[in-house]
C-alpha positions as CSV (number, residue, x, y, z in Angstrom):
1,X,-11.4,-45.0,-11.2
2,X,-14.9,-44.4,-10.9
3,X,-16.8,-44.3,-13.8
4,X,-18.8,-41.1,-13.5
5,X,-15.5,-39.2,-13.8
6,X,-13.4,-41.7,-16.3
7,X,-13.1,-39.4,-19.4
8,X,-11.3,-41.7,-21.7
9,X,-12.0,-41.1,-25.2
10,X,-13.0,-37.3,-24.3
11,X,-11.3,-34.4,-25.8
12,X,-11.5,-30.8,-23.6
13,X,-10.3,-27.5,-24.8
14,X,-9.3,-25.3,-22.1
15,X,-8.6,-21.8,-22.2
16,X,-6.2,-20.0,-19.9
17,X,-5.1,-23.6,-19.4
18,X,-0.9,-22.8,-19.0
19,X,-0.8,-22.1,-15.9
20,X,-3.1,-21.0,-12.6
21,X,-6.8,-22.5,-12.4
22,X,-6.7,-23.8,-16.4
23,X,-4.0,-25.9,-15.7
24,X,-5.0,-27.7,-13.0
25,X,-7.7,-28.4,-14.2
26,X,-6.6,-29.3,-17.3
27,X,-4.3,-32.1,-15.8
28,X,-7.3,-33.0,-13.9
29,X,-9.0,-34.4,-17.0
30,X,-6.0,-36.0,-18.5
31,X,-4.9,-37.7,-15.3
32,X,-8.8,-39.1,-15.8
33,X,-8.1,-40.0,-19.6
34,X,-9.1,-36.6,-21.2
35,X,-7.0,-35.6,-24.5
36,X,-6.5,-31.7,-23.8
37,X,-6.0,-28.8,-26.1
38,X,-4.3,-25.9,-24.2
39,X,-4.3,-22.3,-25.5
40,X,-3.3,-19.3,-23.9
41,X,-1.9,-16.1,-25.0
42,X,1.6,-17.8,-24.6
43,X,2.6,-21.1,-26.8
44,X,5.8,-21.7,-25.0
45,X,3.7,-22.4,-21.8
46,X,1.1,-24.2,-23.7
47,X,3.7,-26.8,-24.8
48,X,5.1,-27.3,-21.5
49,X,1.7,-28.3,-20.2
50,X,1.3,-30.2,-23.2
51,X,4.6,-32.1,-22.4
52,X,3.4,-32.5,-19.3
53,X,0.1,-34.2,-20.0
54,X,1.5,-36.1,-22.7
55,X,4.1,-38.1,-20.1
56,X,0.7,-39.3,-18.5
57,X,0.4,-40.8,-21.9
58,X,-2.2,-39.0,-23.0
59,X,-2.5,-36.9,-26.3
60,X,-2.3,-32.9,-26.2
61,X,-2.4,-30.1,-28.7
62,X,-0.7,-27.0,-27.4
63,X,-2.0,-23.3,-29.4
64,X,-1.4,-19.9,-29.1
65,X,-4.1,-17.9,-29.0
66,X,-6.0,-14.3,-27.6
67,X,-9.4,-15.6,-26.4
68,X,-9.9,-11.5,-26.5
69,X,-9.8,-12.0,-30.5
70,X,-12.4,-12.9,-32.4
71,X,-10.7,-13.7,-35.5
72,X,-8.4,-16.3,-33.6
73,X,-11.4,-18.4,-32.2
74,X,-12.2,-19.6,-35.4
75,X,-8.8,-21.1,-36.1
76,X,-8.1,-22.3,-32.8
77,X,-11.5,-24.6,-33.2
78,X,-10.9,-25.5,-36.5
79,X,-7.4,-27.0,-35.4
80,X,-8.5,-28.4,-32.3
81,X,-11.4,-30.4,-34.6
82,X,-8.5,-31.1,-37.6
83,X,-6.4,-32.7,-34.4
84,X,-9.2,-34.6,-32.7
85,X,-12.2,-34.8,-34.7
86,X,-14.1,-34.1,-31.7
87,X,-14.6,-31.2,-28.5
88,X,-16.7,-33.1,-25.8
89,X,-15.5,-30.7,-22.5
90,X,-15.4,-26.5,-23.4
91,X,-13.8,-24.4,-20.3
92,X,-13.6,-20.9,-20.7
93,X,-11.3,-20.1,-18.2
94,X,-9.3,-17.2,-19.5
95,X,-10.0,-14.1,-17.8
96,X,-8.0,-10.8,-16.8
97,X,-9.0,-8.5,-14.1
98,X,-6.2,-5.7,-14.1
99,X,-5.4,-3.4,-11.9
100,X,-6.3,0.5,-12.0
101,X,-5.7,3.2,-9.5
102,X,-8.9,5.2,-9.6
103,X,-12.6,4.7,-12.1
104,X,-11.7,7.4,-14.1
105,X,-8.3,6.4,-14.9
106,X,-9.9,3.1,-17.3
107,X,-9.2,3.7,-20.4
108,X,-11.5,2.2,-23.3
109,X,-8.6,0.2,-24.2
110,X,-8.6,-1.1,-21.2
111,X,-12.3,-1.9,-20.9
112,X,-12.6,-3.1,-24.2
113,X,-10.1,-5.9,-23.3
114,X,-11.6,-6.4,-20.2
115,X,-14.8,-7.1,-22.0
116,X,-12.9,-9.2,-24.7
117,X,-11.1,-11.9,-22.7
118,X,-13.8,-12.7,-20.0
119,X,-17.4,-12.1,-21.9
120,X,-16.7,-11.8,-25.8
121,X,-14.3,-15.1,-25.8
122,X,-16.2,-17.1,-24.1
123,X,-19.6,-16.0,-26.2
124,X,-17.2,-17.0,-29.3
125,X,-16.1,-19.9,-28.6
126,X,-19.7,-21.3,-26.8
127,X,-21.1,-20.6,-30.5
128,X,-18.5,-22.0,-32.3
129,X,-18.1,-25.5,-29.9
130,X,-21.6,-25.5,-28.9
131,X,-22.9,-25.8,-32.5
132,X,-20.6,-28.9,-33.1
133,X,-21.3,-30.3,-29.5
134,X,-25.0,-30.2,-30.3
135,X,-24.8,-31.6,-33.9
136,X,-22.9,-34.6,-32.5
137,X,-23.0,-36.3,-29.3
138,X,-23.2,-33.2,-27.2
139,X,-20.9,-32.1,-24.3
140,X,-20.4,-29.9,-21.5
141,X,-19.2,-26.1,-21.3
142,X,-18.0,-24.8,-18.1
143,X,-17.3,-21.1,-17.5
144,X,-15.3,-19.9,-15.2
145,X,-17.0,-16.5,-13.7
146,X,-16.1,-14.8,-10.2
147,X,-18.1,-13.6,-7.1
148,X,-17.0,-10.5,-8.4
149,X,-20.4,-11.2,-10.9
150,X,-22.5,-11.7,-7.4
151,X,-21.3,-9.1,-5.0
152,X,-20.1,-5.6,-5.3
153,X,-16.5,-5.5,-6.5
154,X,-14.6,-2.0,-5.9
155,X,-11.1,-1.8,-7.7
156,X,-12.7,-4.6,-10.3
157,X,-15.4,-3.2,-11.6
158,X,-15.1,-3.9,-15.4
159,X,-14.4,-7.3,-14.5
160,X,-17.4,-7.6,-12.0
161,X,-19.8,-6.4,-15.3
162,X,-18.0,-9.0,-17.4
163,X,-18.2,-12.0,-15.4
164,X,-21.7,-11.1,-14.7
165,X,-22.7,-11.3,-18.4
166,X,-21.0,-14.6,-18.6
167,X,-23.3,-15.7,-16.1
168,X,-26.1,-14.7,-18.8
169,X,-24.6,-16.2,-21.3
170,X,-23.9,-19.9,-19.3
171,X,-28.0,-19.6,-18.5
172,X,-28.9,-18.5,-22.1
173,X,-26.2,-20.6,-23.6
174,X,-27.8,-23.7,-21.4
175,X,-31.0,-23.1,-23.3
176,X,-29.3,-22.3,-26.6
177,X,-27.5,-25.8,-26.8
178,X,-30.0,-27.7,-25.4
179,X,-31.1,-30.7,-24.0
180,X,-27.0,-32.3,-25.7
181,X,-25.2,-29.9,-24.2
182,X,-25.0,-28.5,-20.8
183,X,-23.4,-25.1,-19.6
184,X,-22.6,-23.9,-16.2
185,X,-20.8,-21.8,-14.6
186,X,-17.6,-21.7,-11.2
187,X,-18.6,-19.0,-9.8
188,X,-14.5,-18.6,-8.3
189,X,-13.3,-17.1,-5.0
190,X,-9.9,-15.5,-4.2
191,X,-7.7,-18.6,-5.6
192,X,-3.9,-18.1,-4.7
193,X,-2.8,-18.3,-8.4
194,X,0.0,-16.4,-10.4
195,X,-2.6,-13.0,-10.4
196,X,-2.0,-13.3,-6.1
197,X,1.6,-11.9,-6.6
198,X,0.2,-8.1,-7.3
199,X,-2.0,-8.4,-4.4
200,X,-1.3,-7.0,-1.1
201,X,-1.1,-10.3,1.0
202,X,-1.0,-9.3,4.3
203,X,-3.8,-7.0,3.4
204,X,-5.6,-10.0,1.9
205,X,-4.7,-12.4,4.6
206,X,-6.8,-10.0,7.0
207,X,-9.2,-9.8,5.0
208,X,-9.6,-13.5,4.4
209,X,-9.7,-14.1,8.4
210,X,-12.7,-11.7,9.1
211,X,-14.8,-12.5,5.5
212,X,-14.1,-15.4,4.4
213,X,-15.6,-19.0,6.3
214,X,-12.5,-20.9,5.4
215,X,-10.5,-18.0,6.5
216,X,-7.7,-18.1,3.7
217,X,-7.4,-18.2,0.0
218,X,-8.3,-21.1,-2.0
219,X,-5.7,-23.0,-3.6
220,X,-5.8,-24.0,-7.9
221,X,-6.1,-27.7,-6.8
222,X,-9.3,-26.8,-5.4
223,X,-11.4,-25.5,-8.3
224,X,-10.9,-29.2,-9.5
225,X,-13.4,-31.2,-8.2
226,X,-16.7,-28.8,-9.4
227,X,-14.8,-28.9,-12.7
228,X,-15.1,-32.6,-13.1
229,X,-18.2,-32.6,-11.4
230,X,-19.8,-30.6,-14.0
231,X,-18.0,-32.0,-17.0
232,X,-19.2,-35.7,-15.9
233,X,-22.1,-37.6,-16.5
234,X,-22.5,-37.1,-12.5
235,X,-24.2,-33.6,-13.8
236,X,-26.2,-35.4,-16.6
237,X,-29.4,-33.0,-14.6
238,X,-27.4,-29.9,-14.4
239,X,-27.3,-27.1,-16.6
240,X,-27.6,-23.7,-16.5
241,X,-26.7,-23.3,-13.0
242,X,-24.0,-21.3,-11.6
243,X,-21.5,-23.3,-8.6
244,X,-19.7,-20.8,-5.3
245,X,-16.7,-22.1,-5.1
246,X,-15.1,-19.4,-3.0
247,X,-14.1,-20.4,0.5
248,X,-17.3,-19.6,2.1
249,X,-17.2,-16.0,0.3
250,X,-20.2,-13.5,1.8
């Protein structure tokens, strides 16, 4: 294995890491010697990630928790820290990005969680890990955002605003932490993940051939190697920088 990405001896905590994006890249790390602490909204899947990374022989924690509360954040790194001793790799991956049928039919319940999952989370948890990262031996915080953040994004615009002010935060949070931790940001494509299935696929599928310059959606295998990338020493000069990783998305 090459050194650069040989994380043995690392712990990451991944969130949104059951299924989707989160949980390949969380086997990413642990196939590459990373301990892993998976929380998502649903334990059950959790542990079966948890099982899974743990027949690689590596150690994993598997928690339940709303990344959209701000109560729970403070638990969920207290455990992870009581388990581990240690957070060396922070991905905010959780996100939601629901569907709506018109602008006026979001609710402010429906913002608010919008808000909560993809840019109030993430703020959380970089303050609460960050903190610990830079009074140790530092680390690396990944977000993942969206070209939704870069371009205009009809039928997602809540989302669009929130990934966008996660993409403050990972430049502010670079400068926050600084120089033990780095931050950056995936800026993410259309991946083919469980959120495809409500999506009009033939619909998409055109799309993708006229827009996109690989002319298809991406698959969650392929968010993996800017994840290890970032969280390497590889990207000891990187920080505050946000990466496309959308199939050649305009």
């Amino acid at each position: 294995m090459d050194k650069l990405l040989d994380f043995t001896g690392k712990v990451a905590l991944v969130t949104g890491g059951s299924r989707g994006l989160g949980k390949a890249m969380a086997l990413a790390l642990a196939e590459r010697g990373a301990d892993v602490v998976i929380t998502s909204r649903k334990a059950d899947a959790c542990e079966a990630v948890a099982a899974e990374i743990q027949a690689m022989g590596r150690q994993a924690m598997a928690y339940g928790c709303h990344v959209g509360h701000w109560d729970e954040l403070g638990t969920l790194v207290d455990a992870a820290y009581e388990r581990f001793g240690q957070i060396d790799i922070l991905i905010n991956n959780a996100g939601m990005s629901p569907l709506y049928d018109n602008l006026t039919s979001v609710s402010e319940e429906l913002f608010d969680k919008v808000i909560g999952v993809n840019l109030k989370g993430p703020f959380r948890l970089m303050a609460l890990v960050g903190e610990r990262m830079a009074a140790a031996d530092g680390g690396a915080i990944i977000n993942i955002s969206s070209t939704a953040s870069l371009n205009p994004s009809p039928d997602s615009e809540p989302y669009g605003a929130a990934k966008s002010g996660l993409n403050a935060l990972t430049r502010s949070f670079a400068f926050a932490h600084g120089p033990k931790v780095r931050v950056n940001g995936i800026a993410a494509g259309p991946f083919l993940t469980d959120i495809a299935k409500a999506w009009d696929m033939p619909a998409f599928e055109k799309m993708a051939q006229s827009r996109l310059a690989l002319q298809r959606g991406g698959q969650p295998q392929e968010i993996v190697g800017a994840a290890l990338y970032l969280a390497s020493e590889a990207a000891g000069f990187t920080t505050g920088t946000i990466i496309r990783v959308d199939g050649g998305t305009p």
